[in-house]
Structure formats: structure tokens, C-alpha cells
N, C-alpha and C positions, 0 to 999 in steps of 0.2 A: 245341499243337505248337510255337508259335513259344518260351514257357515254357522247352520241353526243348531246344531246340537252342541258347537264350542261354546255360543253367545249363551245358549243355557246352562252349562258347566260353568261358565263364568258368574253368570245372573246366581244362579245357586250356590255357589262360592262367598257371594257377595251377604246375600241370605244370611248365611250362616253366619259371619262375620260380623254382621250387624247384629243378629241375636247375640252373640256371643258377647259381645260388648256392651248389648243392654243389660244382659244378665247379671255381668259384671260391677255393675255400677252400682252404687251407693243408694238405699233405700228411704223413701222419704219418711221424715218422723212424724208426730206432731206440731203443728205448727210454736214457732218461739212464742213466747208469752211477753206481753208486755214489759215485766221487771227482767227480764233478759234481754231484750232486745233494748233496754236502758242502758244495763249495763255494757254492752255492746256498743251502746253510742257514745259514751262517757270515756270508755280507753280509747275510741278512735277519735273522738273531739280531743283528750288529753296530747294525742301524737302530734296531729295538728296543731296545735296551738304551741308545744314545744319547740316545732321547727317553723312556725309563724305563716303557716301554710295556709291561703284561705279556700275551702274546701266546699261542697258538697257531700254532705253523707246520707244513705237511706239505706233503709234497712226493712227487709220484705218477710213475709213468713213464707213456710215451706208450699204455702201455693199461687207464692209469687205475689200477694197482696201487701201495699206497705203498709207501714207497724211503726215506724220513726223514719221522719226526717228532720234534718238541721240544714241551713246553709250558714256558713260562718260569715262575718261582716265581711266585705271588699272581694269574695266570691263572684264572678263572673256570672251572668243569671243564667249562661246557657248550661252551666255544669249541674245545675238541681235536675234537669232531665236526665242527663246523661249518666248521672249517680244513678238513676233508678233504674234506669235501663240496665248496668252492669247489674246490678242487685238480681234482677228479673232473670239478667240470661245466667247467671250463676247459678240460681235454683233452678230454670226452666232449662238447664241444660247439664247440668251437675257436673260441672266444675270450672274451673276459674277463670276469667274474661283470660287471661293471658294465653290460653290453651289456643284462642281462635286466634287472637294476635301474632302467634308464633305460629301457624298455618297457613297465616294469610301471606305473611312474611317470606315462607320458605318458598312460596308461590308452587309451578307445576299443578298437583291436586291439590293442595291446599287453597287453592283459590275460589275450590266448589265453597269456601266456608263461606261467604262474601252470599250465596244464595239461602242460606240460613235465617229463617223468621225469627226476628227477633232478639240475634245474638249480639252482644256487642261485644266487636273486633279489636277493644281497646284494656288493656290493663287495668285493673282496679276495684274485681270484683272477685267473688270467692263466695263457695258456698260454706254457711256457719253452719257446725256439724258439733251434734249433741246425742253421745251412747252408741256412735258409731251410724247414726242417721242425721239426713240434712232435714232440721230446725229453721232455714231459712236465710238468707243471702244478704250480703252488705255491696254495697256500691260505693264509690269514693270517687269526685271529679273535681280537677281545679288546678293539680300542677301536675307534674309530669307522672305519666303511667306509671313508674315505679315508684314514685313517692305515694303516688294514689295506694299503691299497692298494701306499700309499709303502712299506712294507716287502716287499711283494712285490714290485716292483717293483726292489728295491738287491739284490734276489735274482738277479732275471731279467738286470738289465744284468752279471752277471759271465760271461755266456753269450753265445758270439759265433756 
């Protein structure tokens, strides 16, 4: 007995925890519009092409639907999936592929993220956030996680 009433203090614990952190979280807006989700692809094609990066980029509205994509010439063809997918778990999970990266990493519980539908465990994704709601999600894939990163990100700062 005493067994079943810890595992429920803790189950309820847990509960609340989780509310508490959905609550928390960043409300979705309107989906992005096409002439923003342009310009969004325009500064993160710009970063790329400055550090001669060949990339994947896409770019999803806030219901996870894509809205642009580009692959840059000498792009590796597996990265155009993978762009999308960051884009995806960005909005469909509000907030930035690196968050799962860095969980997965620290291993112990962070390893429950690995059971996550749909997340992707890899840098380079971020939710694009307009008036203080998420407008919709960039992906970036082709060179390393944190250059993925830096390009999504010259994406996301053109967005107020």
C-alpha cells in the first residue's frame, strides 16, 4: 500500500510538471505568410552562400506545414528531409532542435527524448517567433549542427 500511494505522489508530481511547462510555453500565432517566410529564406540562403555552405533550408508555418524550400547546389540530397524535419519539431514542439540535442547528449533521462515522435535530435532548427508567438519554423541541414544553426538563426532575426 504504502508502494501505491508513493508511485501516485510521484505520477501527480509529474502531472503537474508537465502542465506546468505546457502552460509555460509560447503560444502559437498565425501561420507565417508567404512574403515572410521569403524573407526568412533570403537572410538564411544570404549566410550560406557567405560561408559557402551547401545547405538545405525549409521553412514550415506554425502548423508545421511547408511554406519554402531551397536546396543550394552540391547539397547532399539527404539534407532536404532533414531540413524539414528540424523545421517540423521546432514548431511541433516549441523550441529549438538543440534543446533535444542537448538531452540526448547529457544521456541518464534525457535519453527518454530519443522516444519523441517526430523530434529531431540534431541542431539547426528553431521556432520563428512573431509579436511574441511562434509564426512558424526554419530547418537548416548540410554542414555541421552549429553552422546549421548560425544560418537559421540570420533567418529567424529578420522577424520582429
Amino acid at each position: 500500500m504504502k508502494f501505491s500511494t508513493a508511485a501516485s505522489a510521484v505520477a501527480a508530481g509529474v502531472i503537474v510538471a508537465f502542465s506546468h511547462a505546457a502552460s509555460a510555453q509560447m503560444a502559437y500565432g498565425a501561420p507565417i505568410s508567404l512574403d515572410q517566410a521569403r524573407t526568412v529564406m533570403a537572410a538564411a540562403e544570404a549566410e550560406a552562400r557567405k560561408n559557402n555552405w551547401p545547405v538545405a533550408i525549409a521553412i514550415v508555418d506554425s502548423g508545421g506545414y511547408l511554406v519554402a524550400f531551397q536546396r543550394l547546389d552540391n547539397t547532399q540530397f539527404s539534407s532536404a528531409q532533414v531540413a524539414q524535419d528540424k523545421a517540423w519539431s521546432a514548431v511541433g514542439y516549441r523550441r529549438p532542435t538543440k534543446a533535444f540535442q542537448d538531452g540526448v547528449a547529457a544521456g541518464g533521462a534525457g535519453v527518454r527524448l530519443l522516444n519523441l515522435r517526430g523530434a529531431s535530435l540534431l541542431d539547426g532548427g528553431l521556432p520563428i517567433v512573431s509579436g511574441g508567438r511562434i509564426i512558424g519554423g526554419i530547418g537548416v541541414s548540410g554542414v555541421t549542427g552549429e553552422q546549421d544553426a548560425q544560418i537559421a538563426k540570420a533567418g529567424t532575426d529578420t522577424i520582429k
